[in-house]
C-alpha positions as CSV (number, residue, x, y, z in Angstrom):
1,X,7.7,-85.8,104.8
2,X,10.2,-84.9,102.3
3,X,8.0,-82.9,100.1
4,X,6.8,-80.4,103.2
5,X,10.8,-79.9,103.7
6,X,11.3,-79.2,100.3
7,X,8.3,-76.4,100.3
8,X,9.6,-74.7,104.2
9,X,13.2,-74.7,102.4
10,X,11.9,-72.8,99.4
11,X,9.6,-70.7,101.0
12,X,12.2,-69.3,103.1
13,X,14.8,-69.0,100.7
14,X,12.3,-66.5,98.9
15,X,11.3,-65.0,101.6
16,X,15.3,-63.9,102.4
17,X,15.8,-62.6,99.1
18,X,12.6,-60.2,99.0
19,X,14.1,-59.6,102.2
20,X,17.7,-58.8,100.5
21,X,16.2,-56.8,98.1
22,X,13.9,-54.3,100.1
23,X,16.7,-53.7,102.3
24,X,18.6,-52.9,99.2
25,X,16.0,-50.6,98.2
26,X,15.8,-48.8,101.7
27,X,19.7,-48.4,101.1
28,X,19.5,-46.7,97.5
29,X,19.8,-43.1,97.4
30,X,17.9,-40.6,95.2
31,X,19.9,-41.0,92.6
32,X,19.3,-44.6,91.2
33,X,15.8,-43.3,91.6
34,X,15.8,-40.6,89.4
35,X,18.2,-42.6,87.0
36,X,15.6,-45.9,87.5
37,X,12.4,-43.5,86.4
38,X,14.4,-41.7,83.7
39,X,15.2,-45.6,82.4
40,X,11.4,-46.4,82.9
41,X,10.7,-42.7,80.8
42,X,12.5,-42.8,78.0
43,X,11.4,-46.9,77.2
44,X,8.2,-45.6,77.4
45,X,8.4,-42.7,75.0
46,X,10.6,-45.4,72.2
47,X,8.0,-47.7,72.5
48,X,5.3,-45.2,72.1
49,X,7.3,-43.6,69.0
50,X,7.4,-46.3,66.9
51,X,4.2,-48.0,67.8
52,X,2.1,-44.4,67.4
53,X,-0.1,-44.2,64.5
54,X,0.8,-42.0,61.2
55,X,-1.0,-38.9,61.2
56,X,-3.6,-38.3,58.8
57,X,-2.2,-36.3,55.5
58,X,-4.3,-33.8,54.0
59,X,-5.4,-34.7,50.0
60,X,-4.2,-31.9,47.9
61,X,-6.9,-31.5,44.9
62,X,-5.3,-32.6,41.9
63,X,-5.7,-30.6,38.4
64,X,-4.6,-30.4,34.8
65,X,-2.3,-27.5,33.7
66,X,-1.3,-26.1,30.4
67,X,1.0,-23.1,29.6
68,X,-0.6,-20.1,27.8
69,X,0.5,-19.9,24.6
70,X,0.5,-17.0,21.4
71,X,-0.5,-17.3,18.1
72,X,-2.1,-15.8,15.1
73,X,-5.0,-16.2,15.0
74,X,-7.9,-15.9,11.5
75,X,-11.1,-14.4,12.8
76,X,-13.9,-15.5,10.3
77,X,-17.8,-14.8,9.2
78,X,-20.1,-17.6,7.5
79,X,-22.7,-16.6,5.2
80,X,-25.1,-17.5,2.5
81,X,-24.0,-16.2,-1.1
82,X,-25.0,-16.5,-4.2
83,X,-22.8,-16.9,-8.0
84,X,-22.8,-14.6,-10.7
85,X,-20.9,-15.2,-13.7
86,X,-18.7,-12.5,-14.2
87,X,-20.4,-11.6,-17.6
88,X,-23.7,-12.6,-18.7
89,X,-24.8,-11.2,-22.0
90,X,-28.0,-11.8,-24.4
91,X,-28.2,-12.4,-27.5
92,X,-30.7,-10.2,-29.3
93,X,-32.1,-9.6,-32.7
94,X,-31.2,-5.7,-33.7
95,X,-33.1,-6.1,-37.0
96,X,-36.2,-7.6,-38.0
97,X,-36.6,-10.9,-40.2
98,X,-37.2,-14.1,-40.2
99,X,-34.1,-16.8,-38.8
100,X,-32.5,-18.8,-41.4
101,X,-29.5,-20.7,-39.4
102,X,-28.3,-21.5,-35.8
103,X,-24.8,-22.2,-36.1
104,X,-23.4,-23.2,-32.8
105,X,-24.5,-26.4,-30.8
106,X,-26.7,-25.4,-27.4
107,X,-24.8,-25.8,-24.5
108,X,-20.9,-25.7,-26.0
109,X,-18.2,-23.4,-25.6
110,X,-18.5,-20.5,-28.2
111,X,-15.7,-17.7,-28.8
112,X,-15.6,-14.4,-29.3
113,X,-17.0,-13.2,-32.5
114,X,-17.8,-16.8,-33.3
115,X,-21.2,-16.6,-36.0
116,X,-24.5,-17.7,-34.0
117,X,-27.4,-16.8,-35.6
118,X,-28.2,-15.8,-39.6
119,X,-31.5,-13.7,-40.2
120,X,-33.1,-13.5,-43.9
121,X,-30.5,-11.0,-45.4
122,X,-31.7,-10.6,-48.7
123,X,-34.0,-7.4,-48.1
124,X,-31.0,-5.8,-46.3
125,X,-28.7,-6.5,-49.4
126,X,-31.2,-4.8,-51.5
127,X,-31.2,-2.2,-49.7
128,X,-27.5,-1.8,-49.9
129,X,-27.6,-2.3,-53.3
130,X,-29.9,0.3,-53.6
131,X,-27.6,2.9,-51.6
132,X,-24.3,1.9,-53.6
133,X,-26.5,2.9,-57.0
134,X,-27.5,6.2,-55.7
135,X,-24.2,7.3,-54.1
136,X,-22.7,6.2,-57.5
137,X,-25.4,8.5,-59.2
138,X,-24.9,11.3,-56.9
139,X,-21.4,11.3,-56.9
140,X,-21.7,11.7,-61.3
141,X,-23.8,14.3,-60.7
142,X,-21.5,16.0,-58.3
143,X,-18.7,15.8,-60.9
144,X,-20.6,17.4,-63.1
145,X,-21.4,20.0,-61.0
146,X,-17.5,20.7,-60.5
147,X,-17.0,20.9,-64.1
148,X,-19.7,23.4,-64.6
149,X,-18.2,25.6,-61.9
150,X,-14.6,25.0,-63.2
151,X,-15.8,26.2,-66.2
152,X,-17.9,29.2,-65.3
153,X,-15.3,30.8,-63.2
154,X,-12.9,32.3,-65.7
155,X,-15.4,33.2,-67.8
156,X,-17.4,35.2,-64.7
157,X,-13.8,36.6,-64.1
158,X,-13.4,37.5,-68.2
159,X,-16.9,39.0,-67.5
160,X,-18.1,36.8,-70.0
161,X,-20.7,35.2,-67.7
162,X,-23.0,36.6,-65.0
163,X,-22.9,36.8,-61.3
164,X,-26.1,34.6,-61.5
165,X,-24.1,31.8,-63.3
166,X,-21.4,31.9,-60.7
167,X,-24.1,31.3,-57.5
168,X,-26.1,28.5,-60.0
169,X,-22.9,26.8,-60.6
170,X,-21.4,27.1,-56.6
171,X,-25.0,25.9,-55.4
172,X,-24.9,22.8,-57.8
173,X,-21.8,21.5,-56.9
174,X,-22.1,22.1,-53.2
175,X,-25.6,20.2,-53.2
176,X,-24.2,17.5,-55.6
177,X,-21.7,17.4,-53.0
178,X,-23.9,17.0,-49.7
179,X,-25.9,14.5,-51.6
180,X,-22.6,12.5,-52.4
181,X,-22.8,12.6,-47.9
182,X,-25.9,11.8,-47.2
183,X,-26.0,8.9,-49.6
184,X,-22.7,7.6,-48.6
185,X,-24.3,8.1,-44.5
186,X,-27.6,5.6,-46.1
187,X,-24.8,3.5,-47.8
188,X,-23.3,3.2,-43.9
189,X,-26.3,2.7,-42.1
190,X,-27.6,0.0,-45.1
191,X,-24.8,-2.0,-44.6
192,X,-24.7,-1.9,-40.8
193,X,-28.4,-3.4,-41.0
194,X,-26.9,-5.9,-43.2
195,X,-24.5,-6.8,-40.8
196,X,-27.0,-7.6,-38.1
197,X,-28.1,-9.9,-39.9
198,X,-25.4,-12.3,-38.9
199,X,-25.4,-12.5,-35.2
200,X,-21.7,-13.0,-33.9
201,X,-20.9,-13.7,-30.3
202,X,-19.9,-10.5,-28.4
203,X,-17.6,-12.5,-25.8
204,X,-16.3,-15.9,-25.1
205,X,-18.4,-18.1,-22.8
206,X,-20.9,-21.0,-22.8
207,X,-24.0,-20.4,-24.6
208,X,-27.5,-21.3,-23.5
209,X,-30.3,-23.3,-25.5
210,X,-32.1,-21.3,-28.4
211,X,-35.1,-18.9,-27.5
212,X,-36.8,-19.2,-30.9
213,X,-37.2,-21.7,-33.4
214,X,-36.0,-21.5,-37.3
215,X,-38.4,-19.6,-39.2
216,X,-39.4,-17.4,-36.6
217,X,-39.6,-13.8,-37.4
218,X,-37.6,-12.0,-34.6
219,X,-36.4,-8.3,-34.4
220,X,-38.7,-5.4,-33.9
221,X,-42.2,-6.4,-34.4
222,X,-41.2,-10.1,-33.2
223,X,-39.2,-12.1,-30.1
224,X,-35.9,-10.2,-29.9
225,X,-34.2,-12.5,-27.1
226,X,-32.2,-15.3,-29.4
227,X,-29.7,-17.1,-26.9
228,X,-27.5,-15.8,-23.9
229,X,-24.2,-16.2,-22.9
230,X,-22.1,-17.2,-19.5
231,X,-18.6,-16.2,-19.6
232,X,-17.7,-17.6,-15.8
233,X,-14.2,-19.0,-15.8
234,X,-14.0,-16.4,-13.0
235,X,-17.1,-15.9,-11.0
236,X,-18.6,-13.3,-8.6
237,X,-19.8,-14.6,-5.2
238,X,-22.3,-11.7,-3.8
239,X,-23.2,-11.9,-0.3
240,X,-24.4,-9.5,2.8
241,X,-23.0,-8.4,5.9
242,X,-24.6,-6.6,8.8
243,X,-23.7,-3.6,10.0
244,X,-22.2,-5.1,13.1
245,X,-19.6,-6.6,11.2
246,X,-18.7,-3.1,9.6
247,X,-18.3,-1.5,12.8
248,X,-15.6,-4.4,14.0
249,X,-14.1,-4.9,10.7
250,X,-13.3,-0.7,11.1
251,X,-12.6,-1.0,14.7
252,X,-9.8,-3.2,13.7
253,X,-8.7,-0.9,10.6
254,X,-9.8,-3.5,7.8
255,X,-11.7,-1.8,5.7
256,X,-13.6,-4.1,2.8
257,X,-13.3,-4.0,-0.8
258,X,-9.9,-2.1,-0.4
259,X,-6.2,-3.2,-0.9
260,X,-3.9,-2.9,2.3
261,X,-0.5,-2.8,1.3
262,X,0.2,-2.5,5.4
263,X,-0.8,-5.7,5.8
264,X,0.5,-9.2,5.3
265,X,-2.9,-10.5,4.2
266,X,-6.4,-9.2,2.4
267,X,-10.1,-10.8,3.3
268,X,-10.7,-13.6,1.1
269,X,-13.3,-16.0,0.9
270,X,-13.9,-19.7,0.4
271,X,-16.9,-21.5,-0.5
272,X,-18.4,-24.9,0.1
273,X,-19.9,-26.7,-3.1
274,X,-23.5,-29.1,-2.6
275,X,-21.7,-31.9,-1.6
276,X,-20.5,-30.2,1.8
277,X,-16.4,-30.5,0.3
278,X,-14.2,-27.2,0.5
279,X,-14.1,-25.6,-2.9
280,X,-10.4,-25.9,-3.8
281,X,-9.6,-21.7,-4.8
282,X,-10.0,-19.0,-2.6
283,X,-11.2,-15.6,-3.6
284,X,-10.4,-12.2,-2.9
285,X,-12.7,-9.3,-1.9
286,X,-12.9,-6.3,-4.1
287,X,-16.5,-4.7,-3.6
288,X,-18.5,-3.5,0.2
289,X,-21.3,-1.5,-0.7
290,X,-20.8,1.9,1.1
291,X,-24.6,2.4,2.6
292,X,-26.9,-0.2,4.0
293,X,-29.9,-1.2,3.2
294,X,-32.4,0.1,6.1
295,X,-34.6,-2.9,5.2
296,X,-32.5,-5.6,6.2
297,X,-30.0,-3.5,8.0
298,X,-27.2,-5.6,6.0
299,X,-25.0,-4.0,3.4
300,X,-23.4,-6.1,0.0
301,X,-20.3,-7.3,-0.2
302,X,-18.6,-9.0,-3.5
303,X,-15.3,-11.2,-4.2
304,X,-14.3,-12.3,-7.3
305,X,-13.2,-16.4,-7.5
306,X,-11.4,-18.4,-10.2
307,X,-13.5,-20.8,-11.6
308,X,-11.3,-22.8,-14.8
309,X,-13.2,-26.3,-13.7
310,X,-16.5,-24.3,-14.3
311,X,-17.6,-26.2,-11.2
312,X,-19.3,-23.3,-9.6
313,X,-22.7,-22.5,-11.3
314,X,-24.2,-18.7,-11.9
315,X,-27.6,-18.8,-9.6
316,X,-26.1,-21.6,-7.5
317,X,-26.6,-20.6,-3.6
318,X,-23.6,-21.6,-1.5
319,X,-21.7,-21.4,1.9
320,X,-19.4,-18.2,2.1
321,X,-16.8,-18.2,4.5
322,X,-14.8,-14.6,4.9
323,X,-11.5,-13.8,6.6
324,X,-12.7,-11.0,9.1
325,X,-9.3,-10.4,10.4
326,X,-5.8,-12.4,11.4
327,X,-4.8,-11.3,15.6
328,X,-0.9,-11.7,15.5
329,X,0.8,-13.3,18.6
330,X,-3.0,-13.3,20.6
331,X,-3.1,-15.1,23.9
332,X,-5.2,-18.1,23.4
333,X,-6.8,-20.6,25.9
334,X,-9.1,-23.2,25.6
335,X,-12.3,-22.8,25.6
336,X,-12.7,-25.5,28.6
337,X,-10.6,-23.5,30.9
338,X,-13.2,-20.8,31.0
339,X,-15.9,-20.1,33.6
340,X,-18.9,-17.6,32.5
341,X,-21.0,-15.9,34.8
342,X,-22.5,-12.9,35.3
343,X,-20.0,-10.7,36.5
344,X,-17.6,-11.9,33.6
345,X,-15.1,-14.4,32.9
346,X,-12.5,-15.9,35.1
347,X,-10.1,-18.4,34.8
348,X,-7.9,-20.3,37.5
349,X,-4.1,-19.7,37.3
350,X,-1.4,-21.8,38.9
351,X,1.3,-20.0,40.3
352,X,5.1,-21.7,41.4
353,X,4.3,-22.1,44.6
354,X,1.8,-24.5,43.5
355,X,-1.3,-21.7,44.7
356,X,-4.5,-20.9,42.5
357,X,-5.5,-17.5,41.7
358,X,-8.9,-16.8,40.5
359,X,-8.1,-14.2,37.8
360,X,-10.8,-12.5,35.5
361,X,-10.2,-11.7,32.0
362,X,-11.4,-9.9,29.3
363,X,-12.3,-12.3,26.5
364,X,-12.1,-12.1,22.3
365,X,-13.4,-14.0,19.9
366,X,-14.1,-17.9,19.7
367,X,-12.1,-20.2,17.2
368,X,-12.6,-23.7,17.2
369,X,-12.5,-25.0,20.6
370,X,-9.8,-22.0,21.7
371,X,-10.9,-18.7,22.8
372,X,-8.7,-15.2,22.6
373,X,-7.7,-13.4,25.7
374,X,-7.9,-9.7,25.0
375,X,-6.2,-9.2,28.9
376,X,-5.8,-10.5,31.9
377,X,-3.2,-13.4,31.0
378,X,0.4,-13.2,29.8
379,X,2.5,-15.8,27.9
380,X,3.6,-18.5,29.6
381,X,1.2,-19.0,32.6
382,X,0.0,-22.3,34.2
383,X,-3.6,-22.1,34.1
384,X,-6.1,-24.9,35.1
385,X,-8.0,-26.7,31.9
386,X,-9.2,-29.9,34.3
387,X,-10.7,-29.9,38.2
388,X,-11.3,-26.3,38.6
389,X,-15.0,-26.8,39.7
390,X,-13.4,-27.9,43.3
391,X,-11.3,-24.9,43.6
392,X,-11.3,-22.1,45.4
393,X,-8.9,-18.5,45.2
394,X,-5.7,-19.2,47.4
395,X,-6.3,-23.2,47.2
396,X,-3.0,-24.7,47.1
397,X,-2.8,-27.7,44.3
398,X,-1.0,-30.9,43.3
399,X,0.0,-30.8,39.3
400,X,-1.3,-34.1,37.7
401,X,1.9,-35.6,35.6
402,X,-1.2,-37.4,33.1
403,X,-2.9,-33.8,33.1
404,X,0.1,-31.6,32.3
405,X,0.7,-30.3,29.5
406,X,4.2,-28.1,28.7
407,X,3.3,-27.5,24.8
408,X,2.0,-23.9,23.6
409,X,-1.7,-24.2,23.1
């Protein structure tokens, strides 16, 4: 009985205050109503603020950058050359004979004017011999031929002798005279044979093994060649260009073979030995032959190379490298930053506002892994060098920190 009390009591208490408050409802005026949904609005639009999803950001593609740098830059040429020795002379026999001595040691270091070879002189010193006894006999008789005309003047001019006396007397003397010459011209020549008889080294230089064996009869009717000799303390390196690299070399006003006091270097060479090492000396170019040869459409060109170690061998075949030309303060890239198609080269520059420009340029020569810009870039541009295969002209980009690089190529 208690409990159905308690439920009417609290069934009607609610009951009056829905009633209270829809009478106070009914009574509000427009105003709390617009304030009440204004209320209700702007909950609604917090709550949604700062429970709303973040929008999706769009991914910038990132790249590597470097700055275009200048420098100067040595253009060079490989070929294959070959050494000379500067001078290679032989050793011949100028008289006949048969060979009595080798004085030197095959293989050494000989000097100038140092005695090689001595052929049988004794014939030779005969015939000297010989010559010194005639001119001594024809120069007697030539005395007394001026005696005899000393004497036969005054008295032709005391007309005490003939006119046929003075001619006898003039003739004598001036034949004992030219037989005085001739002898003393045999005497010359004698003793010039003579002297070939002992062969003397014409110029310093290592000398070969001997061509003939003791004994042998060389000279005219036998084997002439005796030894030969390498002077190559400074070699010749001969090698060919073609005639490609004559038109560029005079396209850039280097012209070979010639001094150029204009500029601050001269081509030079440097070779590599066998073993693949760098020859330590470098040598200079003073010979490009003026024509070329229509056979091989190459022309010759020489330098000249210190060789005191006598490393480099005359005959020996060996790697020629050649200075074509130095570019002062070129614009250089690398070689990775390139793209090569058909309609040229391009390259991707990043400008300050962070936007890629496809630029094409005109491209010179390759060094190393860096390539010269002939136009199309200046100093000091931001050009791509990693993740330009995704880009596009007008793309903007995000600058990798790990990809930058602010040094001068």
């Amino acid at each position: 009985m208690n409990r159905k009390r308690y439920l009417k009591r609290t069934y009607l208490r609610i009951d009056r205050q829905s009633h209270d408050l829809v009478v106070k409802i009914r009574r509000s005026t427009w105003k709390t109503w617009l304030a009440a949904v204004l209320s209700v609005a702007a909950i609604s639009i917090a709550i949604y603020w700062y429970t709303r999803p973040e929008p999706p950001v769009a991914e910038l593609p990132v790249v590597g950058v470097e700055k275009v740098g200048t420098q100067d830059v040595e253009i060079y040429g490989d070929y294959v050359g070959r050494i000379r020795a500067q001078q290679f002379v032989e050793i011949r026999a100028r008289v006949e004979g048969y060979l009595e001595k080798m004085l030197f040691e095959e293989g050494t270091y000989v000097k100038k004017g140092q005695v090689l070879f001595i052929i049988d002189p004794k014939q030779y010193k005969a015939k000297v011999d010989k010559s010194k006894a005639q001119l001594n006999k024809n120069k007697a008789l030539a005395l007394k031929a001026q005696r005899d005309l000393e004497r036969i003047r005054p008295l032709f001019e005391q007309n005490a002798a003939s006119q046929l006396d003075l001619d006898n007397a003039i003739a004598s003397y001036e034949s004992a005279t030219a037989e005085v010459m001739m002898s003393e011209a045999d005497l010359t020549q004698d003793e010039i044979a003579l002297g070939y008889t002992t062969v003397t080294s014409p110029i310093s230089g290592y000398i070969s093994e001997r061509h003939v064996d003791l004994g042998t009869l060389v000279g005219t009717g036998g084997q002439s060649l005796l030894a030969t000799i390498v002077k190559s303390d400074t070699v010749r390196v001969d090698f060919s260009m073609t005639g490609l690299d004559y038109l560029r070399s005079k396209e850039r006003n280097v012209n070979l073979g010639q001094r150029d006091s204009s500029r601050k270097w001269d081509p030079y060479i440097t070779v590599t030995l066998p073993d693949n090492s760098k020859y330590p000396y470098k040598g200079l170019v003073d010979f490009a032959d003026p024509q070329v040869d229509p056979k091989t459409g190459t022309f010759s060109v020489r330098a000249e190379m210190p060789n005191p170690d006598h490393i480099l061998l005359p005959g020996q075949f060996t790697k020629v490298r050649l200075l074509l030309d130095v570019r002062e303060d070129a614009v250089v890239v690398p070689s990775k930053a390139l793209v090569i198609e058909k309609g040229g080269a391009y390259i991707f520059v990043v400008r300050r506002d962070s936007i890629v420009e496809k630029r094409f340029i005109e491209l010179g020569p390759e060094f190393g892994n860096n390539r010269v810009v002939e136009r199309g870039l200046v100093k000091n541009e931001s050009i791509v060098t990693e993740g330009y295969h995704k880009l596009t002209h007008g793309m903007k980009v995000a600058v990798s920190d790990d990809k930058r690089k602010t040094k001068n190529i």
